[in-house]
C-alpha positions, 0 to 999 in steps of 0.5 A, a space after each residue: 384401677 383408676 378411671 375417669 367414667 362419663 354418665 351420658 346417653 346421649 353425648 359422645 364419650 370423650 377419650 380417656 373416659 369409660 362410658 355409663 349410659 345410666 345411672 346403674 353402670 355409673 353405680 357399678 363403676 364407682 363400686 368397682 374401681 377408683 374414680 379420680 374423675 366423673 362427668 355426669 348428665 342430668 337427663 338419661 333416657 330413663 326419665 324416672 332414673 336421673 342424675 339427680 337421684 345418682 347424686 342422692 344415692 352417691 351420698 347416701 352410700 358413700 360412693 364418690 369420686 375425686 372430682 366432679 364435673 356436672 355437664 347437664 345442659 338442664 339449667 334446672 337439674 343440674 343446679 339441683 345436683 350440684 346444690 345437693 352435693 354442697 349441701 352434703 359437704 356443707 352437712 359433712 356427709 361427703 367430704 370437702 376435698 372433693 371437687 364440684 364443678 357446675 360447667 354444662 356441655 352443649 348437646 350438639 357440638 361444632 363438630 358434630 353439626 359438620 
């Protein structure tokens, strides 16, 4: 089965993706199923599990999507997410044709604030 997953536990899932609220639900999505697209955040409610240590598993394990798109709204952590997937295919421990996108989203939208 083919999805889009969402890691966030803080923003509203957008539509056409399935929702992981932490790192562990994004693991077991990428184990299950064909990612084509996954979103992921840097900062999750459990502060000792971040995205950070979900890129270094993603590696260490092979478990990748076709695309993905960092939208950690931490400048910091999210630079360190996307360095580390780079640096991966740079070391050719994760494939070049995948897709790395730094692009943070903000925590509250327009919409949101109405």
């Amino acid at each position: 089965m083919q999805i889009s997953v969402f890691l966030d536990d803080y923003r509203t899932c957008p539509t056409g993706y399935v929702l992981a609220e932490n790192i562990d639900q994004c693991i077991s999505l990428l184990r299950n199923n064909y990612v084509d697209h996954l979103s992921l955040d840097h900062d999750l409610v459990n502060k000792t599990r971040n995205g950070l240590m979900l890129v270094e598993y993603m590696v260490n394990n092979h478990l990748y999507a076709k695309r993905i798109t960092i939208h950690s709204a931490n400048a910091v952590g999210s630079k360190a997410m996307y360095k580390y997937f780079k640096k991966a295919q740079e070391e050719l421990k994760m494939p070049k044709s995948i897709k790395v996108i730094l692009k943070p989203m903000p925590l509250h939208s327009i919409a949101a604030s109405r």
